[in-house]
N, C-alpha and C positions, 0 to 999 in steps of 0.2 A: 623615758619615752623612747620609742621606738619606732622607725618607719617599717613597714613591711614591701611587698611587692602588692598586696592587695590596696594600701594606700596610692601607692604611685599608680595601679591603674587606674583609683578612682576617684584621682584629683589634678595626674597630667593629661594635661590636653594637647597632645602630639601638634606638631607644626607639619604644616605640608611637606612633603614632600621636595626639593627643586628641584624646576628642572635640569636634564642633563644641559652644560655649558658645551661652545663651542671649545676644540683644546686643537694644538696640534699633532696629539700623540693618537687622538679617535680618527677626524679626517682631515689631512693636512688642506686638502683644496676648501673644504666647507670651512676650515678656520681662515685660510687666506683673505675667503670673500668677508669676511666679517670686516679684515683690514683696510676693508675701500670702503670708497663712499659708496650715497646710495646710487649715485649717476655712474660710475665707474661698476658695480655690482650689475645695475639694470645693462650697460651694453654688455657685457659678458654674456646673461640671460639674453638677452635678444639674439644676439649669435648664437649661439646655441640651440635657444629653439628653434630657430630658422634652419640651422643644419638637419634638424631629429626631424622635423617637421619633411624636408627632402627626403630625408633616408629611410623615414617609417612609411612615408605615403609616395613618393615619387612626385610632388606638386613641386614645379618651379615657385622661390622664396628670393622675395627680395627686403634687404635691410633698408630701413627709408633712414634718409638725414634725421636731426634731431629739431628742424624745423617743420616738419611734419606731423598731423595731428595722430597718428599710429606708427608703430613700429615694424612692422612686415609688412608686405603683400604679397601673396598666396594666387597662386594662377592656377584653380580650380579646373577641369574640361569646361566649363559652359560660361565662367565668369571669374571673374577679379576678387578677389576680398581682404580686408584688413583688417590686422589683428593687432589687439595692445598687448605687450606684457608686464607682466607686474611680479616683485619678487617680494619676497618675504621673509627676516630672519626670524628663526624661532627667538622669541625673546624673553629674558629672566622671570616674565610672569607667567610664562607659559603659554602666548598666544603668538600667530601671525597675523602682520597689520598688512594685510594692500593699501596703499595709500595713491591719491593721487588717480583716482580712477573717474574723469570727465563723461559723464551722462546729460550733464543738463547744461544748458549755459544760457544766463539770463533769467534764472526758473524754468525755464522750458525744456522738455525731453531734447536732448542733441545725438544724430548717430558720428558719432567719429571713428568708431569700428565695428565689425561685425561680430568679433570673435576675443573672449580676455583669456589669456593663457596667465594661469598663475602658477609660478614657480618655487614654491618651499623648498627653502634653505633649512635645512634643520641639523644637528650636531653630523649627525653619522651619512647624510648623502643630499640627492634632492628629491622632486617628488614632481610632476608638473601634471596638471589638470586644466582642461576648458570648458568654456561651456560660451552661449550665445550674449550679444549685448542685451536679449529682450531679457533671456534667465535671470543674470543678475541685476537688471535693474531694479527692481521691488527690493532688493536683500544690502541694496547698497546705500551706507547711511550718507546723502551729501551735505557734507559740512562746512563746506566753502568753497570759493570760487574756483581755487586750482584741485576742486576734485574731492570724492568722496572717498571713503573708509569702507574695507569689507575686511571682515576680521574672522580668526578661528580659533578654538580654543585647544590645547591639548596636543602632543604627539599621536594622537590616533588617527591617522591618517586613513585610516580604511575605511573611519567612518562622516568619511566627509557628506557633505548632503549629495543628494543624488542624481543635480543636473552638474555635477562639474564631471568629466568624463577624463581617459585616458588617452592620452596624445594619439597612439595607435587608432581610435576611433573614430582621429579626425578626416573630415568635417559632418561623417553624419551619425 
């Protein structure tokens, strides 16, 4: 008996692909963050986009305690507004999980901010996009009390859907 190359194409069934892993020879910082927790990860992301957010738009940012139901406030010309952020490692199955994202409370719609900035962590950099509390609220699955699940699938970040927008565009 004999295998061929036409046998093995046409009786292995290839395994996915994995995804690329965090390392620290690709991006030492994107590997670092992997070493914190998720509360130690999220204030790093909240500083951060609060600076980008000053330097790309010139809006005064403020970082709120962590007793507070959002993470920024953003001093707009005409009004105040508050933004959550949420970060997101790419993880071994190939997806980013926002977790923890407060919409409703009590079953009822709740506004706790205006604005979610999500920040992908992914091997090689980050990626951050927003978009409004009204946008994501239909897309966001809640699964319990400390907050819903918004998830995404793949490295392909270009093709994200099409209200989550680029930081630069913020807030209109």
């Amino acid at each position: 008996m004999q295998i061929t190359m036409d046998d093995i194409a046409q009786y292995h069934i290839p395994k996915l692909e994995k995804p690329i892993q965090f390392n620290p020879e690709l991006n030492r910082a994107m590997w670092q963050l992997t070493q914190l927790s998720n509360v130690e990860r999220g204030d790093i992301c909240e500083h951060v986009v609060a600076r980008e957010i000053e330097h790309k738009t010139g809006y005064k940012t403020t970082v709120t305690s962590k007793k507070c139901e959002y993470d920024i406030a953003v001093a707009l010309e005409d009004e105040a507004v508050k933004i959550e952020v949420k970060s997101a490692l790419f993880n071994a199955q190939g997806t980013f999980n926002f977790r923890g994202i407060n919409l409703e409370r009590e079953g009822r719609p709740y506004r706790a901010f205006d604005y979610l900035f999500c920040v992908f962590l992914h091997p090689t950099g980050t990626t951050v996009k927003w978009c409004t509390r009204d946008e994501v609220y239909d897309r966001v699955k809640h699964t319990t009390a400390r907050g819903g699940k918004f998830q995404f699938q793949g490295l392909q970040l270009h093709k994200l859907p099409y209200f989550l927008r680029d930081l630069e565009d913020f807030p209109y």
